[in-house]
LUMVO-29298 format. One line per 5 residues: number of its first residue (from 1); for each residue x, y, z of C-alpha. Coordinates in steps of 0.02 Angstrom, whole numbers, padded with zeros to 5 digits. Layout:
NUM) X:Y:Z; ... .
//
This chain:
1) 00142:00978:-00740; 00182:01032:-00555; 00133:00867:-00442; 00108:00896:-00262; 00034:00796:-00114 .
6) -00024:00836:00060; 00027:00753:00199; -00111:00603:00277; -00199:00654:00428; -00135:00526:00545 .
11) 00057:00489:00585; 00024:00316:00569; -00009:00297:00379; 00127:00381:00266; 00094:00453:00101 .
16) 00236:00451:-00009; 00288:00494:-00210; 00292:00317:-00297; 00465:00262:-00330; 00516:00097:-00408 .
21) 00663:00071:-00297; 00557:00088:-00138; 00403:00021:-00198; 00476:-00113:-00309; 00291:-00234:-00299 .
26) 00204:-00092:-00413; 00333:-00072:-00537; 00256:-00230:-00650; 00095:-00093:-00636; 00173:00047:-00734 .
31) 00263:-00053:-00848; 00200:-00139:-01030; 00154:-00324:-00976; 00159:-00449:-01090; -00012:-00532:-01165 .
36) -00013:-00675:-01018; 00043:-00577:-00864; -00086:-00605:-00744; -00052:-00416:-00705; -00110:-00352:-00881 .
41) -00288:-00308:-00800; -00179:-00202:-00675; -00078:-00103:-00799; -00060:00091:-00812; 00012:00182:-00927 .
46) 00197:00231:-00880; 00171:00431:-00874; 00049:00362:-00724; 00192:00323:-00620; 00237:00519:-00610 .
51) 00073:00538:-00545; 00042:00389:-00420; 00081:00410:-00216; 00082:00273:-00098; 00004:00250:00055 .
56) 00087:00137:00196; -00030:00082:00334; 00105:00064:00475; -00024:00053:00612; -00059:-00117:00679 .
61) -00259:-00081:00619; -00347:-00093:00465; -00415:00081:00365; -00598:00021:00363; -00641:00174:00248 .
66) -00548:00323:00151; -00580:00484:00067; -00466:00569:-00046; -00489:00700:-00188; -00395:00760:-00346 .
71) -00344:00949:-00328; -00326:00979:-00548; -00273:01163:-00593; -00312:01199:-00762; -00231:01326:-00875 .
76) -00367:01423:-00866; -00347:01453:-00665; -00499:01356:-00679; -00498:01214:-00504; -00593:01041:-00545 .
81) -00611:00922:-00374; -00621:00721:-00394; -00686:00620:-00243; -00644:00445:-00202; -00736:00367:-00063 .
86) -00717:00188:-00024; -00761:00081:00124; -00779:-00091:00183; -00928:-00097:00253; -01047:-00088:00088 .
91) -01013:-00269:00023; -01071:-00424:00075; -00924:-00485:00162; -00793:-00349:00260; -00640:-00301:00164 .
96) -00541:-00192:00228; -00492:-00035:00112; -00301:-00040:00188; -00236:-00189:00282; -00129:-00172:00439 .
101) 00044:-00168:00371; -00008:-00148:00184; 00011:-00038:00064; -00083:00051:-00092; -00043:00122:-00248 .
106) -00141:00296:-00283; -00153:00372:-00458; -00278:00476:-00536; -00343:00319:-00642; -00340:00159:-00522 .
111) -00283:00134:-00341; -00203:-00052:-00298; -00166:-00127:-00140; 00035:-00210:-00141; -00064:-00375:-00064 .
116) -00183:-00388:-00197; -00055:-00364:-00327; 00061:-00525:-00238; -00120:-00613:-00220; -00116:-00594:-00412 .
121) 00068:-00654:-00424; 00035:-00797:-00348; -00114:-00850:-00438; -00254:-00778:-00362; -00390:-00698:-00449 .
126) -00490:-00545:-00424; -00644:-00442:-00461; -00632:-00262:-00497; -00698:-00118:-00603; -00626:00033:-00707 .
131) -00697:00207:-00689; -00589:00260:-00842; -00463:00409:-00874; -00483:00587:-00838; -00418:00681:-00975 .
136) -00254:00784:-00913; -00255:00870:-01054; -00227:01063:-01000; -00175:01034:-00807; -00038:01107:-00740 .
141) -00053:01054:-00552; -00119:00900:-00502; -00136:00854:-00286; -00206:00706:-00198; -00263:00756:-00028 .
146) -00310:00648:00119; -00470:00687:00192; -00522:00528:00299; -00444:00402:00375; -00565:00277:00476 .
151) -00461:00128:00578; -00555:-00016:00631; -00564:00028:00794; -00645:00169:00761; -00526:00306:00766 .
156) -00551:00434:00656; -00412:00545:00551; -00461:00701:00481 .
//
């Protein structure tokens, strides 16, 4: 399957291919954790890994909200579009979606945030919810595309 990623609208958050060496936090993510690892609620399966970018907020702002979308190709020529949205403004108390000088992990089932996944590490708990797996089955070209960045103080990448 031909993987391929745009590059993010502003020059101040990087999108990147995962790699292990680089991103060394996520690894535990993509690999089989044992029964008591307080990341087992975290894991992906390891083909997910081939799949996952990583976005690195370098800006000395938080990303208050984020759209991205799944470009799949099917064998068929056939094009099927999958948008994420998330901001953190529709909870009861602010969160922001990407701290200043943070990190996330983007694949097409979960996204993670390196923080939360030390947070864990260290004992901290969490709340969170699946949407499940698309089925790959019969792509040939998957791409995650930026569409919105907002910062906190209200800039605006498209």
């Amino acid at each position: 399957m031909e993987f391929t990623f745009s590059p993010s609208p502003s020059l101040e958050v990087v999108v990147s291919r995962y790699d292990s060496a680089l991103f060394p936090r996520f690894r535990a993510i993509f690999e089989s954790p044992s029964t008591d690892s307080p990341l087992r609620f975290l894991a992906q399966p390891p083909e997910e890994a081939d799949r996952a970018v990583v976005m690195e907020n370098r800006a000395d702002k938080d990303v208050t909200a984020l759209r991205y979308r799944w470009m799949m190709t099917f064998e068929d020529g056939n094009v099927r579009k999958r948008t994420v949205s998330s901001d953190g403004y529709m909870v009861d108390v602010y969160h922001p979606v990407l701290k200043a000088e943070d990190c996330k992990s983007i694949c097409p089932s979960m996204t993670v945030e390196e923080s939360f996944v030390e947070h864990v590490l260290r004992g901290g708990g969490g709340i969170g919810g699946g949407s499940g797996r698309d089925s790959l089955v019969g792509v040939t070209s998957l791409r995650p595309d930026i569409d919105m960045l907002l910062f906190a103080d209200g800039e605006i990448a498209l």
